[in-house]
N, C-alpha and C positions, 0 to 999 in steps of 0.2 A: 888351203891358200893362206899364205901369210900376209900381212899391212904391217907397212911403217904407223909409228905414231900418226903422221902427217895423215894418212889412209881412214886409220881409224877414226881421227878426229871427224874427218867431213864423211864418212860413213854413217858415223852416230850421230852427227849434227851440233857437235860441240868443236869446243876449242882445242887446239893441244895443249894449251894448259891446263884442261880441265880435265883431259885423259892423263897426262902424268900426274893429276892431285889425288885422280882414283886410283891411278895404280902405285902409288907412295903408300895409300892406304888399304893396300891388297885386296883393293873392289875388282881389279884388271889383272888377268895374270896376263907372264908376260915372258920372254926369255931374250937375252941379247944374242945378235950377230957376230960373227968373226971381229967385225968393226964393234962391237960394242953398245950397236943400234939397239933400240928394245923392235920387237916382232911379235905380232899380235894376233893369235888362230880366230877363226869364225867363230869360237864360241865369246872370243871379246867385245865381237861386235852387237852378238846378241845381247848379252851382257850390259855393253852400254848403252844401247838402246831403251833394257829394263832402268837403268839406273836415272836415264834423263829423263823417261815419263813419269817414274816414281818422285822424283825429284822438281818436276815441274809441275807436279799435282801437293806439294809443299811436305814430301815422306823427309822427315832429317834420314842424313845418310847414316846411323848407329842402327834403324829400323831398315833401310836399305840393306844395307847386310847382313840382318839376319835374314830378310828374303833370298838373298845370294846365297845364303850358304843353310838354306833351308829350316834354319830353325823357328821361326814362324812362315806360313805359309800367306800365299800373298793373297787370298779372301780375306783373311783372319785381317792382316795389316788395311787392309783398304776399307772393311768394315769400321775399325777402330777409327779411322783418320775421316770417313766421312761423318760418323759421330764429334768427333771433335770436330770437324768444319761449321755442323748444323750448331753446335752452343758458339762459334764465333762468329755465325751467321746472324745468329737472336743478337748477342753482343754487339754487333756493329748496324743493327737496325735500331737499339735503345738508343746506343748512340746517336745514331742521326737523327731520332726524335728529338733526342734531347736538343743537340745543335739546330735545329731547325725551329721549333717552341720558341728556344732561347733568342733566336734572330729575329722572328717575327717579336717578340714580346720586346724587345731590345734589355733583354735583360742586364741587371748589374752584373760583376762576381758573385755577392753572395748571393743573387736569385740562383745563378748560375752553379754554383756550389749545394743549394740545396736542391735542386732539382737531378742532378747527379747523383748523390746520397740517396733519392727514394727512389730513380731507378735504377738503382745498385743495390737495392735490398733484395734478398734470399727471398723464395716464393713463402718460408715459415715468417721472415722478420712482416711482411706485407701481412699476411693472415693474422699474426700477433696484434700488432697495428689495427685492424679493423673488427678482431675480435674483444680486444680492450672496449674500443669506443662501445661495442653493442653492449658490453658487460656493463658497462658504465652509466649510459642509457635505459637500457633494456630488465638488467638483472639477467639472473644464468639459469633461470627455472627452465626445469623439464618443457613447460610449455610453450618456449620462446623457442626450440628447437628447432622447427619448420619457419620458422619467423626470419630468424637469425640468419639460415642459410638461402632463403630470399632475399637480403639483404646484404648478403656479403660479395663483393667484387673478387672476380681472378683474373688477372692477369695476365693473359694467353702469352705462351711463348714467340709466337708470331704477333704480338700486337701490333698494330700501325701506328703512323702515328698521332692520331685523333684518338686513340683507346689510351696512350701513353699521355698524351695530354690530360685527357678526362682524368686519368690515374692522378696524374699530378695534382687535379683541381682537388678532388675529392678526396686524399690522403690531408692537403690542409684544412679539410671543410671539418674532418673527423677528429684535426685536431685542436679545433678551436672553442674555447673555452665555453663562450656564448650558443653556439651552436648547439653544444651538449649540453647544455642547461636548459635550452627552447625543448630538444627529444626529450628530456629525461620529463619535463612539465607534461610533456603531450603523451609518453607512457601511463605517467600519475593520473592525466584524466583519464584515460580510458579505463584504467583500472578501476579508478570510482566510477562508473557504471556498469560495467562487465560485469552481471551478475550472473552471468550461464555459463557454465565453464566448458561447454563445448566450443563455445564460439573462437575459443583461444586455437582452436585447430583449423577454423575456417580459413579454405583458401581465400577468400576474399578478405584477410585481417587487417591484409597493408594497404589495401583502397581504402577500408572503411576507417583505418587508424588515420589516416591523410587526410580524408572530409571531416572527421570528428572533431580532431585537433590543430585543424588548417592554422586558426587563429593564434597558435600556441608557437609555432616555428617557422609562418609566414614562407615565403617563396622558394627558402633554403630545403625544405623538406622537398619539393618539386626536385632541386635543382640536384639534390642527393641523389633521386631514382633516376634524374636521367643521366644521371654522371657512372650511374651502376649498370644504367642499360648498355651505355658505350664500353665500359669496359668489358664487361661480358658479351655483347654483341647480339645485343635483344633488344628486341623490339621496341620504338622508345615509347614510353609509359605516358598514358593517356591523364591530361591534366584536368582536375575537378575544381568545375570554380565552386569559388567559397564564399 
């Protein structure tokens, strides 16, 4: 059975403009009428059918056509595009953290502008970033290994946005000058008394380094771990009075 344009359009659920822009672009075959008509077989209808769902699930029509004419197959193409939906997915959930942070905080421009820049850094440039600060802090001894990676935030691909906020606080905490001078004091005391060098493997290192040298970096070292527990999504850390 043959269809006019007219046929196929409300068959397939589109326009007839939208069926001659497929078939300019030999998505639709097609043959003309004694009149000059185009005439469209049942395999155009299927056709356009594939083309509108592929096309209303956001496929560009250059990846449409290669499913029409078979040269990628259409798991292949639907795997691919739901991959790139999931990092547009993360992408526009950073986004509306950020926009939302920013409204409630009524942020300026450049609060606004900086807050963009750290969540738009690469999952390495964030690691870089927080493993400076422990370097810096800490030193990069064998023994700080276990220490370190207790200490370091990630930043889930699905964050919310309470983990992206936290991210936010705690990416300026690590970069503030004073702060890093309070850790790096409260490292220097522990180590003058650390005479058992097993004790640098104890899980309990980073309670006991927080009671030790509470005095040393005051309320900020709290506000570190719980800004680390949110981003990572653990349990928030029990605070030790001092």
């Amino acid at each position: 059975m043959e269809h006019t344009i007219g046929e196929l359009a409300r068959l397939g659920g589109v326009s007839v403009k939208a069926v001659r822009h497929y078939s300019e672009l030999g998505l639709l075959a097609s043959h003309r009428s004694a009149a000059g008509h185009r005439r469209y077989d049942a395999d155009a209808v299927a056709r356009l059918e594939l083309i509108r769902t592929l096309r209303g699930l956001g496929i560009d029509l250059p990846t449409v056509r290669a499913v029409l004419e078979r040269e990628r197959t259409l798991g292949e193409v639907l795997a691919a595009h739901a991959a790139a939906v999931a990092v547009e997915i993360q992408s526009l959930r950073v986004r509306h953290a950020v926009l939302s942070i920013a409204a409630q905080r009524h942020s300026t421009p450049e609060e606004l502008e900086h807050m963009h820049n750290l969540t738009t850094q690469s999952e390495d440039e964030r690691r870089t970033l927080i493993a400076d600060f422990l370097t810096a802090v800490l030193g990069d001894g064998p023994g700080f290994a276990a220490i370190r990676q207790n200490l370091t935030p990630e930043l889930a691909d699905d964050a919310d946005v309470g983990q992206v906020e936290a991210w936010l606080e705690l990416a300026a905490l690590v970069q503030d000058e004073d702060f890093r001078a309070a850790v790096r004091r409260m490292a220097s005391g522990y180590r003058a008394i650390a005479t058992d060098a097993p004790l640098w493997h104890d899980p309990e290192f980073r309670d006991r380094l927080i009671e030790l040298r509470r005095t040393e970096v005051g309320p900020q070292w709290d506000r570190y771990l719980e800004l680390l527990a949110v981003v990572n999504g653990w349990a928030p850390p029990s605070r030790i009075a001092g």
